[in-house]
SEVOKE-519774 format. One record per residue (C-alpha): x, y, z; residue number from 0; residue in one letter. Coordinates in steps of 0.05 Angstrom, whole numbers, plus 5000, padded with zeros to 4 digits. Layout:
BEGIN
+------+------+------+-------+------+
!   xx !   yy !   zz ! kolro ! titi !
+------+------+------+-------+------+
!    X !    Y !    Z !   NUM !    a !
...
+------+------+------+-------+------+
//
This chain:
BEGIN
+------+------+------+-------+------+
!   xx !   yy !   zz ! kolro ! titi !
+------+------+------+-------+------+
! 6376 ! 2831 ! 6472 !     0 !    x !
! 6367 ! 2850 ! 6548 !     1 !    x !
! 6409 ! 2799 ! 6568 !     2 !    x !
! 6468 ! 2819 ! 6524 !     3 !    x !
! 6453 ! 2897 ! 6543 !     4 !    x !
! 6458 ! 2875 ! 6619 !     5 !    x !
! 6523 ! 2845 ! 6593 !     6 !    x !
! 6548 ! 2899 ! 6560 !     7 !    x !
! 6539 ! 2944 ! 6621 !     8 !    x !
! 6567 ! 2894 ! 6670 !     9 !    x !
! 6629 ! 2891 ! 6620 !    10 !    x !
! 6633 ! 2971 ! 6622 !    11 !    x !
! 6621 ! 2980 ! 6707 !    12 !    x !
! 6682 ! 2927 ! 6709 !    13 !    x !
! 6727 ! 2957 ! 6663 !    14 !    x !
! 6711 ! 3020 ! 6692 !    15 !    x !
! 6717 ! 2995 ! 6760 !    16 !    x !
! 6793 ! 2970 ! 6746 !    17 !    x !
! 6809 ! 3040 ! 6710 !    18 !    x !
! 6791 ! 3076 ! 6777 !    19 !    x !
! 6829 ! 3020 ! 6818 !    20 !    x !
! 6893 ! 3030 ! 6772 !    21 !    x !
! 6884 ! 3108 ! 6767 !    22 !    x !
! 6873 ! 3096 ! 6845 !    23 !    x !
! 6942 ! 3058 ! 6856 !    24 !    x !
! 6984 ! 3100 ! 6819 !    25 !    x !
! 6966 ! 3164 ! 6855 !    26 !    x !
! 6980 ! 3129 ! 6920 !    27 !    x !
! 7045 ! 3093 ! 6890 !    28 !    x !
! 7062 ! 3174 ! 6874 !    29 !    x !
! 7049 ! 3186 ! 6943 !    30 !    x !
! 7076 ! 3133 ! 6969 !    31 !    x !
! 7148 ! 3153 ! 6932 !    32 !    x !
! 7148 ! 3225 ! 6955 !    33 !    x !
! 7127 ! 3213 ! 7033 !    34 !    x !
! 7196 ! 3158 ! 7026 !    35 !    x !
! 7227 ! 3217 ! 7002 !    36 !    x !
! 7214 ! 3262 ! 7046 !    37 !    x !
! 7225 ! 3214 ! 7109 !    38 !    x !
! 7296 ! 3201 ! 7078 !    39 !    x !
! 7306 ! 3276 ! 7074 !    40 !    x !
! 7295 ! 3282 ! 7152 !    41 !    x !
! 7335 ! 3219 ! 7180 !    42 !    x !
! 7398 ! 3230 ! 7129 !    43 !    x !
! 7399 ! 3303 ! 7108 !    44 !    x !
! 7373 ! 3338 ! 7159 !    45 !    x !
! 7434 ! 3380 ! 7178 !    46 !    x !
! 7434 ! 3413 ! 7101 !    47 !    x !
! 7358 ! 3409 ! 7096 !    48 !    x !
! 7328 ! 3481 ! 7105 !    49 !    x !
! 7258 ! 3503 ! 7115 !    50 !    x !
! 7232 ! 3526 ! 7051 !    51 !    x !
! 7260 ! 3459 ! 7027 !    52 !    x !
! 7207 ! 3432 ! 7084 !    53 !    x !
! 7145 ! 3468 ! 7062 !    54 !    x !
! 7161 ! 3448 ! 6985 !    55 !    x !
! 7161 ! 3382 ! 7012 !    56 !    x !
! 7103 ! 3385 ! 7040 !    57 !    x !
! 7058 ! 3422 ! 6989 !    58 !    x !
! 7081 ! 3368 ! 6948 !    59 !    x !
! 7053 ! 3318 ! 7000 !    60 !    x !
! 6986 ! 3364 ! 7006 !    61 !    x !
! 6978 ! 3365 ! 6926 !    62 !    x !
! 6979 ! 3292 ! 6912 !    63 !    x !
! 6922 ! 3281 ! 6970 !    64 !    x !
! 6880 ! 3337 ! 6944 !    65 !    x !
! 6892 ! 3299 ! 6879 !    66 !    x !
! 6870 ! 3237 ! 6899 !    67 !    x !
! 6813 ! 3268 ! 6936 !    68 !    x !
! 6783 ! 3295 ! 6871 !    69 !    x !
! 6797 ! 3225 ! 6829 !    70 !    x !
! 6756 ! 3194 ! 6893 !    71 !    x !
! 6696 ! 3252 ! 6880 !    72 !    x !
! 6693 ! 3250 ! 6802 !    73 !    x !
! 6631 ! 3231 ! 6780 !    74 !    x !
! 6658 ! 3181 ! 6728 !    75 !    x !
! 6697 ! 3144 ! 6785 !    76 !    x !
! 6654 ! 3090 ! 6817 !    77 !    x !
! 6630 ! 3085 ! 6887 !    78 !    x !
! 6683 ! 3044 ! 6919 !    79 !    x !
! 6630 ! 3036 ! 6977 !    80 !    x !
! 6582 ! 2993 ! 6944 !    81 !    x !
! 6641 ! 2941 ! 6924 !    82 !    x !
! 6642 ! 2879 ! 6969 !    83 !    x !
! 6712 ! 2844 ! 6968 !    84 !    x !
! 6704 ! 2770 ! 6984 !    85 !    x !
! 6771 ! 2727 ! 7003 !    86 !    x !
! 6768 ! 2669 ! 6957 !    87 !    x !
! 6830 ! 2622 ! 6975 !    88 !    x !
! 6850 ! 2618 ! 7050 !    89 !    x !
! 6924 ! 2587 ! 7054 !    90 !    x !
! 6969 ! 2585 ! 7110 !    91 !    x !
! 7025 ! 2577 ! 7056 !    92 !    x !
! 7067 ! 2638 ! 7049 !    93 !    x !
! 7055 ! 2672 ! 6985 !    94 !    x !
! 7100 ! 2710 ! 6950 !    95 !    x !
! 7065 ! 2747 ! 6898 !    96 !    x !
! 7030 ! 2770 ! 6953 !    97 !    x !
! 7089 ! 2795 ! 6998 !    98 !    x !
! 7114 ! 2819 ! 6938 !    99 !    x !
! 7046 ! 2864 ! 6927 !   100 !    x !
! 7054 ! 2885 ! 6999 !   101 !    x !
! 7122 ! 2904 ! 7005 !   102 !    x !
! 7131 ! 2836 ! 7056 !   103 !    x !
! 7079 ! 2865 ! 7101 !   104 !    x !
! 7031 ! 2813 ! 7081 !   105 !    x !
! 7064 ! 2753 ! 7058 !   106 !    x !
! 7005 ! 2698 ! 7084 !   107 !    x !
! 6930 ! 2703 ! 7073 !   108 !    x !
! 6910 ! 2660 ! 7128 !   109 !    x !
! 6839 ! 2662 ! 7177 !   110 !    x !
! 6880 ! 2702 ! 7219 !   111 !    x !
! 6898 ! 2764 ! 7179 !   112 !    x !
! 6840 ! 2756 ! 7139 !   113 !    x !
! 6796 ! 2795 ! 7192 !   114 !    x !
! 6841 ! 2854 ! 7206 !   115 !    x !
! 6854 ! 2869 ! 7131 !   116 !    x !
! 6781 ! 2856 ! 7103 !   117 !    x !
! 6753 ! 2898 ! 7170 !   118 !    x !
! 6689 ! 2945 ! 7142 !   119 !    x !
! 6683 ! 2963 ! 7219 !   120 !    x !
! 6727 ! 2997 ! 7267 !   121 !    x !
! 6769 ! 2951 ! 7311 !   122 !    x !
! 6733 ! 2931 ! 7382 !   123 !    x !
! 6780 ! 2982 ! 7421 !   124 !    x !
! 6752 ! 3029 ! 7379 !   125 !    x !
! 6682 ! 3002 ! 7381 !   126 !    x !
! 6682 ! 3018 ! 7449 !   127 !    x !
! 6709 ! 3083 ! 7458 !   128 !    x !
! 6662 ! 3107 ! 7410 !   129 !    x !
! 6598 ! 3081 ! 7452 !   130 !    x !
! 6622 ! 3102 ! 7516 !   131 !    x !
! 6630 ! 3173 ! 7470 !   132 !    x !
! 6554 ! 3160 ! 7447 !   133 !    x !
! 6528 ! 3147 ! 7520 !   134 !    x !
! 6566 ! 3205 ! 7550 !   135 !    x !
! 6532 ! 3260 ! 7492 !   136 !    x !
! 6464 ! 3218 ! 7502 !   137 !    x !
! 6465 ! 3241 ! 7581 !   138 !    x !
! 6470 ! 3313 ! 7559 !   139 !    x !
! 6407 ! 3347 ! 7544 !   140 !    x !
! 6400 ! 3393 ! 7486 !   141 !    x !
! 6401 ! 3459 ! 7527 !   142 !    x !
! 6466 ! 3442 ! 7552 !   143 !    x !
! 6495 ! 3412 ! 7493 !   144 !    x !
! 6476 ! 3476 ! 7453 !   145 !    x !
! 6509 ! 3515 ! 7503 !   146 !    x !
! 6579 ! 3484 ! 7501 !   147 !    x !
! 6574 ! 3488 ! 7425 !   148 !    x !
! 6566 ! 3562 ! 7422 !   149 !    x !
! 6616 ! 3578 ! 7477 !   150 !    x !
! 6665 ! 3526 ! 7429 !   151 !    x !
! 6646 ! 3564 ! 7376 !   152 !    x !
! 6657 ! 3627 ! 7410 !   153 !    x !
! 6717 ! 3603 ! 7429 !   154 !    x !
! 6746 ! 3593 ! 7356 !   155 !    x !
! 6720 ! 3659 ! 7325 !   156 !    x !
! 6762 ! 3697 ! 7380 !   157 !    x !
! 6822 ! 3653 ! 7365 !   158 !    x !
! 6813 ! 3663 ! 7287 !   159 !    x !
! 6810 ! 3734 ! 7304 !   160 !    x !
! 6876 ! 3745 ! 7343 !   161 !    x !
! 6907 ! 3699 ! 7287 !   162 !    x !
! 6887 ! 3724 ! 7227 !   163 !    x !
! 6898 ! 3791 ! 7259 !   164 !    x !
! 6964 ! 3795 ! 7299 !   165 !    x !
! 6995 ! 3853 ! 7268 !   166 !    x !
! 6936 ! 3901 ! 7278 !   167 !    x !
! 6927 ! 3879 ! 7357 !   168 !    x !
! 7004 ! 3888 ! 7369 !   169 !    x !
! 7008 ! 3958 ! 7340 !   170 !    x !
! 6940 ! 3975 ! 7378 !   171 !    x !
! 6970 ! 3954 ! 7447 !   172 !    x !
! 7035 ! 3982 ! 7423 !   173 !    x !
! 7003 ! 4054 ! 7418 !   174 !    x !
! 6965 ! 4054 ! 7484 !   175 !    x !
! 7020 ! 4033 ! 7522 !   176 !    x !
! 7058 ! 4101 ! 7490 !   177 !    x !
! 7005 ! 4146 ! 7500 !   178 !    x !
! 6988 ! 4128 ! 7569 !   179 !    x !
! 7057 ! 4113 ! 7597 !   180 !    x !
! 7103 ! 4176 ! 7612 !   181 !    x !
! 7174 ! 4180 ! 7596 !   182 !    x !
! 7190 ! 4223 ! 7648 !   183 !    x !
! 7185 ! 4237 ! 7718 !   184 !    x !
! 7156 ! 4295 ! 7747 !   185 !    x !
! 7186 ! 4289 ! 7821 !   186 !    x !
! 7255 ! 4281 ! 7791 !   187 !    x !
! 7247 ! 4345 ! 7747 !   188 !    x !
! 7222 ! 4386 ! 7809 !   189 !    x !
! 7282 ! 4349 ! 7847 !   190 !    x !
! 7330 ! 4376 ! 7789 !   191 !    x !
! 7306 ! 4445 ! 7777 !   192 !    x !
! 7315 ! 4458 ! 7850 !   193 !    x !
! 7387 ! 4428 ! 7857 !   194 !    x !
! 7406 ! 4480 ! 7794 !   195 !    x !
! 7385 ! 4540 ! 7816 !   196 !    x !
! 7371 ! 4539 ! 7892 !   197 !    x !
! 7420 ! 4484 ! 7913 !   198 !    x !
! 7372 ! 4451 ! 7939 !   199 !    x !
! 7388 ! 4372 ! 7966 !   200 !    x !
! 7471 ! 4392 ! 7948 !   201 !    x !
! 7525 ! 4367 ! 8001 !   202 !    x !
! 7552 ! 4422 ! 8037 !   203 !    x !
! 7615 ! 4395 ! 8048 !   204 !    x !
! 7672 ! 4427 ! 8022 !   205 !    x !
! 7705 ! 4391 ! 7963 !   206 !    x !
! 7781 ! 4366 ! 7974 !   207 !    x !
! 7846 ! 4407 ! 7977 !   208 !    x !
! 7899 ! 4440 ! 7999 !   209 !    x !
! 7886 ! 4477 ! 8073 !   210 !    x !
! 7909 ! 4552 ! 8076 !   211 !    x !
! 7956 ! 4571 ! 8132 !   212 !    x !
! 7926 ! 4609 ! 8187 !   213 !    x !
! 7851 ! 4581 ! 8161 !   214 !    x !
! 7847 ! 4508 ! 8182 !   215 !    x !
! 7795 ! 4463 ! 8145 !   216 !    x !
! 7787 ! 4516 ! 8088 !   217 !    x !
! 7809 ! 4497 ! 8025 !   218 !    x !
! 7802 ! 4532 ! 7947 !   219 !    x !
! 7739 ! 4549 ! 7920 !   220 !    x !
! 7749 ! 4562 ! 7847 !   221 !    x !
! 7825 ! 4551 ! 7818 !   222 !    x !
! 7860 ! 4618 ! 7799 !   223 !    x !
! 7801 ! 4658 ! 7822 !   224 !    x !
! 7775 ! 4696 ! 7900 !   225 !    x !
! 7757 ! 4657 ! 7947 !   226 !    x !
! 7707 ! 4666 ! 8000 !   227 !    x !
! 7731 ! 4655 ! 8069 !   228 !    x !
! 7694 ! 4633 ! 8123 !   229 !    x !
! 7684 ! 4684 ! 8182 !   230 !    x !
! 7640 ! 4682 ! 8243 !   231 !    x !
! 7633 ! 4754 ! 8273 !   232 !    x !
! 7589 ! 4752 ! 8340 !   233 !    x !
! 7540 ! 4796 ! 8343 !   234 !    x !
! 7535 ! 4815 ! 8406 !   235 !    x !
! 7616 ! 4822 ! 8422 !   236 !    x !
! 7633 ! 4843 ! 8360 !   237 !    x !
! 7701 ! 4803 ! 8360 !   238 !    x !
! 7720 ! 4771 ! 8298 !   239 !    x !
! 7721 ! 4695 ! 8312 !   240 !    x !
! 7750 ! 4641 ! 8270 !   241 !    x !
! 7813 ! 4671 ! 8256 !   242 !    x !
! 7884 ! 4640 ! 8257 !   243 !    x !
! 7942 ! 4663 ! 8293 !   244 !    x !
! 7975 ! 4705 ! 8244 !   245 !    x !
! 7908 ! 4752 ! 8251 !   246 !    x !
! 7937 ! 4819 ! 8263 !   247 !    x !
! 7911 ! 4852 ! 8339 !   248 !    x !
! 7881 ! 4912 ! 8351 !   249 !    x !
! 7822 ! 4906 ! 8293 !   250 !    x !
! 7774 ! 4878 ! 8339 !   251 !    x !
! 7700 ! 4886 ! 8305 !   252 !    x !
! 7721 ! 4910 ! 8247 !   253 !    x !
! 7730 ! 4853 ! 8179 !   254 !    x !
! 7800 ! 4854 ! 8138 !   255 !    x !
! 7803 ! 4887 ! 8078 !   256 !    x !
! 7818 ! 4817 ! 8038 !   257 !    x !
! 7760 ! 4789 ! 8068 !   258 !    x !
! 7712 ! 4842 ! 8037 !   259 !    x !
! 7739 ! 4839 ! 7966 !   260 !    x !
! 7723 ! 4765 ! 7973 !   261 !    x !
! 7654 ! 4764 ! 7996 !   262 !    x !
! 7643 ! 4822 ! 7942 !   263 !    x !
! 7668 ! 4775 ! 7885 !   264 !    x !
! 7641 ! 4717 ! 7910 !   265 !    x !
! 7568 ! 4755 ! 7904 !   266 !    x !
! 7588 ! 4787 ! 7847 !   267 !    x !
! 7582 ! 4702 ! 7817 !   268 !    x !
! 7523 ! 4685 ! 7852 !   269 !    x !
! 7472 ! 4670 ! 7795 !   270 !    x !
! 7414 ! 4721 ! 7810 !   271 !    x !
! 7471 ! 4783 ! 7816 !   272 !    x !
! 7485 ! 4766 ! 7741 !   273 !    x !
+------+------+------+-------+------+
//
């Protein structure tokens, strides 16, 4: 009776073992399909193939490994570590039912391939790189090797941080930057307050036109309107200087009529006689 139970149980381990292998291959054949797919997509239709198409493609992708991930971790699915896989017939022959299992990657089973495809360990390369990885952590003492792991660490949480919150940091900087930075100018304000009402910093050339006769170098002021004439009277002599020509005699000291009434207008415009 033991022997047929340890039988029995052998029986149900195998059958169960080729369930999970066959469950195994078509999730990967599934795979398989949709990453040949995709790789199509991107060589022959990439001019009509849009984004969202992309990340559907690619969920896709993520689902069937998450998928296979959980067939791998059910509890009902045997430990695929604890089987041994022996090669039993060594051939230098091409075979074809095994190219044809292989998709012509594989088509001979010979002492050469045998060790690449049956490997349990990492290839030498890699062998190597990881103990010259070993030696290199071995040399650093604890201390230090704590130390780089929480600045690493630190490192990541700061980067998580700005990632996860862009949006807030942007409309943080956004709002400093307006409340400290004016939007105006306080010496060009001064500068244009004084140019409006004290004529402060104005040319004082005279603007272009037509030169009266008698007054050279005088030209109008304000079109249809008085206009202020330019007179030097000295002081001192009390001659009228400046004039033209056509100036009559005999007024010596004393200022036209005309040139009165146009001083008196002109005033009359200034803006503080308003």
């Amino acid at each position: 009776s033991n022997v047929s139970l340890i039988v029995y149980i052998k029986q149900r381990e195998e059958k169960l073992l080729e369930a999970s292998v066959e469950s195994l291959i078509s999730r990967v054949a599934h795979l398989k399909n949709a990453l040949h797919s995709f790789i199509y997509k991107l060589e022959n239709e990439y001019e009509r193939l849009t984004w969202p198409s992309v990340l559907d493609n690619f969920a896709l992708l993520s689902g069937q490994l998450n998928t296979i991930n959980k067939l791998l971790r059910n509890e009902k699915t045997p430990s695929f570590r604890q089987q041994v896989i022996i090669p039993l017939l060594l051939s230098p022959d091409r075979d074809e039912e095994l190219a044809k299992l292989t998709e012509q990657r594989v088509p001979v089973f010979s002492h050469e391939i045998v060790p690449d495809h049956l490997r349990t360990k990492p290839d030498p390369e890699v062998e190597e790189q990881e103990k010259q990885l070993s030696a290199e952590a071995a040399r650093i003492g604890p201390e230090v090797a704590q130390k780089q792991i929480q600045t690493l660490n630190k490192l990541c949480s700061n980067l998580l941080e700005k990632l996860n919150n862009p949006r807030d940091d942007r409309d943080a900087e956004s709002a400093a930057i307006r409340q400290n930075k004016p939007s105006f100018n306080t010496a060009d304000t001064n500068a244009l307050v004084a140019a409006v009402g004290f004529g402060k910093g104005l040319s004082k050339c005279r603007p272009p036109g037509p030169v009266a006769p008698g007054h050279p170098g005088q030209g109008p002021m304000m079109s249809g309107g008085p206009t202020l004439q330019q007179v030097t009277i000295g002081g001192g002599s009390g001659q009228q200087q400046g004039m033209g020509p056509g100036a009559p005699q005999g007024q010596a000291g004393k200022m036209p009529s005309n040139i009165k009434t146009n001083i008196k207008a002109a005033s009359s415009m200034h803006p503080y006689n308003r």
